[in-house]
C-alpha positions in Angstrom: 107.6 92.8 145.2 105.2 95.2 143.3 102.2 93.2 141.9 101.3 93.9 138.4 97.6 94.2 137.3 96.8 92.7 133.7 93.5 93.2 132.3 91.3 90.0 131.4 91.2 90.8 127.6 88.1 88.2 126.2 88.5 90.0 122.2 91.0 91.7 120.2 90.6 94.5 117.4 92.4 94.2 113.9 93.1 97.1 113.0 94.7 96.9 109.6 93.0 98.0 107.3 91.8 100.9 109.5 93.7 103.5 107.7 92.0 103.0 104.2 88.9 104.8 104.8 86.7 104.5 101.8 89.2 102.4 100.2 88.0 99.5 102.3 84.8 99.1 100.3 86.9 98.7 97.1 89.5 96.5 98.7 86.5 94.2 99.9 85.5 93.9 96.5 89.2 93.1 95.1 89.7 90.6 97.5 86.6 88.9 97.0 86.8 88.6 93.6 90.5 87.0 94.3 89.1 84.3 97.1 86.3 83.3 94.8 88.7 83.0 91.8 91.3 81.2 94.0 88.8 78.9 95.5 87.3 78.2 91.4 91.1 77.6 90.8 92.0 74.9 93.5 88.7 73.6 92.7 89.1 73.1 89.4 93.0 71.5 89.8 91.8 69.0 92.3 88.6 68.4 89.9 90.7 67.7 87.2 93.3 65.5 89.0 90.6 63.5 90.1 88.9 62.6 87.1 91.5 62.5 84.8 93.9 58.6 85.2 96.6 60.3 83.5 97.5 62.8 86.3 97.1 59.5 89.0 100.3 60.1 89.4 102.5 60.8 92.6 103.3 64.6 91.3 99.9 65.8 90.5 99.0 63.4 93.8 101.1 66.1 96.1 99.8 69.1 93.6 96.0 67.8 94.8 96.9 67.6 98.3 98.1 71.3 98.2 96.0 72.9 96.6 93.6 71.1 99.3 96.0 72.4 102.0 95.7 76.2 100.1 92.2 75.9 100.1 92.1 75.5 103.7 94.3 78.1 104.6 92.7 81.0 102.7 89.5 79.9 104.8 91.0 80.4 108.0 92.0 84.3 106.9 90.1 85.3 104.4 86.2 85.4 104.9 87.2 87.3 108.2 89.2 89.8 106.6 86.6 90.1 104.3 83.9 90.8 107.4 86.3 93.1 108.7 86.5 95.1 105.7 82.6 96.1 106.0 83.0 96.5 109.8 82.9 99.2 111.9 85.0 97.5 114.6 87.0 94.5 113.1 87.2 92.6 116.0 88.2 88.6 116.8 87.2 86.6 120.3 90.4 85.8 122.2 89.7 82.1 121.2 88.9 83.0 117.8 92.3 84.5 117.2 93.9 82.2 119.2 92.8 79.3 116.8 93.1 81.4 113.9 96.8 81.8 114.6 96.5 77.8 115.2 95.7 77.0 111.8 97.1 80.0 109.9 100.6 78.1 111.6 99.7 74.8 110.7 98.3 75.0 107.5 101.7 77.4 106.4 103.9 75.2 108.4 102.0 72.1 106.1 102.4 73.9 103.3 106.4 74.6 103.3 107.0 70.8 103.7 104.6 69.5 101.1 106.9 71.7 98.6 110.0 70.3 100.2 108.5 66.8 99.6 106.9 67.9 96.2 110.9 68.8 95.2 111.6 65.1 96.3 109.4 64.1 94.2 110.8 66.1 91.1 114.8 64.4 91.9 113.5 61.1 92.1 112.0 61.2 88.6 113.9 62.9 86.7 117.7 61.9 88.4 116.2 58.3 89.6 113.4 57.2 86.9 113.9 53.6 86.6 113.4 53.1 89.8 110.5 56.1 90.5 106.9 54.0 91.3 109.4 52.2 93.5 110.6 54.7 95.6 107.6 57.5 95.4 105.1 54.6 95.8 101.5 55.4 97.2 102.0 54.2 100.7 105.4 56.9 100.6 102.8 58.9 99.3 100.8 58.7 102.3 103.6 58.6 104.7 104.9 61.8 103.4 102.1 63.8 103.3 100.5 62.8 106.8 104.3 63.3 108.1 103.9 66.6 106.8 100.7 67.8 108.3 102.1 66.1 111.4 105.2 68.7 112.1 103.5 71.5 111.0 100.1 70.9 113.0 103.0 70.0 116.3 104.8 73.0 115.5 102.0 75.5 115.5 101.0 73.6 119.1 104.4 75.0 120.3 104.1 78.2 118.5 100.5 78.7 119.9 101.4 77.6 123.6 104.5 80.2 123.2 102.2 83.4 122.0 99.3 83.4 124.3 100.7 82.1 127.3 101.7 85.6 127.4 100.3 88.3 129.7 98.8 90.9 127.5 98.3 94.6 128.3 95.6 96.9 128.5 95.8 97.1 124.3 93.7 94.7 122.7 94.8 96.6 119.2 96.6 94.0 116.9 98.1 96.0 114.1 97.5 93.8 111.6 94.4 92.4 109.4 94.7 89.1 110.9 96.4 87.3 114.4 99.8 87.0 113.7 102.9 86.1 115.6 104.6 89.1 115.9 101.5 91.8 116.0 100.2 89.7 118.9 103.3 89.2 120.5 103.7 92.5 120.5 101.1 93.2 123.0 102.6 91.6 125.7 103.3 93.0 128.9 106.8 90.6 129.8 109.8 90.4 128.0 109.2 87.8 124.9 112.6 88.0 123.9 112.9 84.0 124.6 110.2 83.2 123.1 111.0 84.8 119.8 114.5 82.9 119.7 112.4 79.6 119.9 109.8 81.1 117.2 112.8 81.9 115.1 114.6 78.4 115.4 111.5 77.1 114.2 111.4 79.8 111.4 114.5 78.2 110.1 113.1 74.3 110.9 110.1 75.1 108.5 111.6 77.8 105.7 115.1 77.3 105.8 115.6 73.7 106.1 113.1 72.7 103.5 114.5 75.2 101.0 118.2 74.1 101.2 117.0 70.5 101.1 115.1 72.0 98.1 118.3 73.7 96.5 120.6 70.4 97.0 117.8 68.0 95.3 118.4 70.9 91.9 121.3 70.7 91.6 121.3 67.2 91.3 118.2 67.7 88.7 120.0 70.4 86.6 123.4 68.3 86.8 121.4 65.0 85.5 119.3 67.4 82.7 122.6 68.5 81.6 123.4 65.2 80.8 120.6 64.8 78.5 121.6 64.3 74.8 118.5 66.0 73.8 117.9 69.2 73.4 114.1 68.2 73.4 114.7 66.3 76.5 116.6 68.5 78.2 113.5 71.0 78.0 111.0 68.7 78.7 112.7 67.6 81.9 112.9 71.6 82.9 109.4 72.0 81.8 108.2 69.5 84.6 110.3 71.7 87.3 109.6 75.3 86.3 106.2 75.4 87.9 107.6 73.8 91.0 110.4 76.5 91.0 108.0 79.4 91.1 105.8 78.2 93.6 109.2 78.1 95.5 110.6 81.0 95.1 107.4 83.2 95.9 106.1 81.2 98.9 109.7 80.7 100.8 110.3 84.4 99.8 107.7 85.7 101.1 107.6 84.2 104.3 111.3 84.2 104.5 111.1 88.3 104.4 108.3 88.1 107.2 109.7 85.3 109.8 113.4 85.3 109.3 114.4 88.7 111.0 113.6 89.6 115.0 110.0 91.1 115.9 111.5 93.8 116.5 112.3 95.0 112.8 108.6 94.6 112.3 107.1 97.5 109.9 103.0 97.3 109.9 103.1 98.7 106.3 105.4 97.0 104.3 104.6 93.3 106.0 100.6 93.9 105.5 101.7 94.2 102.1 103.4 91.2 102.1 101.0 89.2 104.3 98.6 89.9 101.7 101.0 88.7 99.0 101.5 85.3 101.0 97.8 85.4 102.2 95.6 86.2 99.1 97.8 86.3 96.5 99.9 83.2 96.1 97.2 80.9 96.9 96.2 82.4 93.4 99.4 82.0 91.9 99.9 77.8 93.0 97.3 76.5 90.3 97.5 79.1 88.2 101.3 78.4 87.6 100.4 74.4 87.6 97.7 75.1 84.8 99.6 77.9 83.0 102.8 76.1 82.7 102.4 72.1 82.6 101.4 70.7 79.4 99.4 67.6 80.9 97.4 69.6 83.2 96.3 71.8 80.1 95.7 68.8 78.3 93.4 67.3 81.4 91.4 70.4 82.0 90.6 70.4 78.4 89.2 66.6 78.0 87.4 67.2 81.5 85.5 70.4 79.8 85.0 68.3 76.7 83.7 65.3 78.7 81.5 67.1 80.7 80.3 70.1 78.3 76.5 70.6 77.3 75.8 68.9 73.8 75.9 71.2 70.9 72.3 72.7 69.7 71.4 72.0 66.4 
């Protein structure tokens, strides 16, 4: 048999944002002002919950936790991207991307099922209320969120152990601003078509499965809001789920687009543009829509500023 020679490679370049030229100055800017403002955001929703007793609550509870969990995740891709942007050669250690990827996996992974579970939440209270602090007590809580963090922190093990237990060739170039699955799979020198059927399985395990668990647990909600007499409690009861719906609908689409389709249909243009969507943007979006769009939040972040405002010079 022929022996095949692959090269040792100890650091990988991400190349992109490569193509933006000058642009990359003004896109460092832009997305520093976003990761400073998302990281205010989180800061201030998990602020809020905290000191406020009348968002102790198992819903605002979850809401803390992700906006934790986001917090987390735009720190394992942004402030690199950010370096990049000013660099000459972006460039990432083997080990560095390796546990980038590790996290980046986990923390999405995390991040799908705390919606799932936040959805729960949601059917429980509004088709279930009597018995609610029952069912969604604090140790369920707890249970929930740590099972949570479990599958998605096991699943980006297997993820990880699949990726980089491939060969790579000569190319160190990852066409991509960060280390993804497919960009670094893409590198390899052996067929990864196995691999990619077991990343896709799991695709479906973490985006599919939660969001048709997700779908069931509304129509049970919009059946039992239907039911309402009130027309004032009918929209209170879809106020307390629109926020939840939008987070939704953005996150499971976006990473739906990216990680439900074969590596092969990869584009480098159009899924940058939609890694920074998932990446940048709707970390953003989660406590924005959570502040914009639920009354008691509004109500909380106003008493905390009140409560904690410099006296009034006469």
């Amino acid at each position: 048999m022929k022996r095949q020679n692959y090269s040792m490679i100890t650091e990988f370049i991400l190349i992109g944002f490569s193509n933006l030229g000058d642009l990359q100055i003004l896109f460092f800017f832009i997305f520093l002002l976003v990761y400073l403002t998302t990281l205010m955001a989180n800061a201030t929703i998990m602020t809020v919950i905290r000191l406020d007793r009348a968002l102790h609550a198992p819903m605002y509870f979850f809401l803390f936790v992700l906006s934790c969990s986001e917090t987390c995740y735009t720190l394992v891709i942004v402030p690199k991207m950010l370096i990049n942007l000013l660099s000459t050669i972006p460039t990432i250690s083997f080990s560095g991307c390796a546990a980038q990827l590790y996290f980046f996996v986990g923390l999405a992974c995390t991040n799908c099922f705390l919606i799932a579970v936040m959805g729960y939440d949601r059917y429980v209270a509004i088709c279930n209320p009597l018995n609610y602090t029952l069912i969604v007590s604090r140790t369920t809580c707890m249970q929930l969120i740590l099972a949570s963090s479990f599958c998605g922190f096991l699943i980006s093990v297997v993820v990880n152990i699949l990726v980089f237990s491939v060969p790579f060739c000569a190319s160190n170039r990852i066409n991509h601003f960060f280390c993804d699955i497919s960009p670094v799979l893409k590198l390899g020198c052996t067929d990864t078509n196995l691999k990619e059927m077991v990343i896709f399985f799991l695709s479906i395990l973490v985006l599919l499965v939660p969001f048709v668990l997700i779908f069931i647990s509304y129509v049970f909600i919009v059946s039992t809001i239907l039911k309402i007499s009130s027309a004032e409690g009918q929209r209170k009861a879809f106020a307390t789920c629109a926020s939840h719906l939008t987070v939704v609908i953005v996150h499971y689409g976006c990473a739906s687009f990216i990680y439900l389709r074969p590596t092969a249909l990869y584009s480098s243009d159009k899924d940058r543009f939609v890694a920074v969507t998932y990446t940048v943007i709707t970390p953003l979006l989660n406590p924005l829509v959570y502040t914009l769009r639920n009354k008691e939040v509004k109500m909380a972040l106003r008493k905390v500023l009140s409560r904690y405002s410099f006296p009034k010079t006469v």
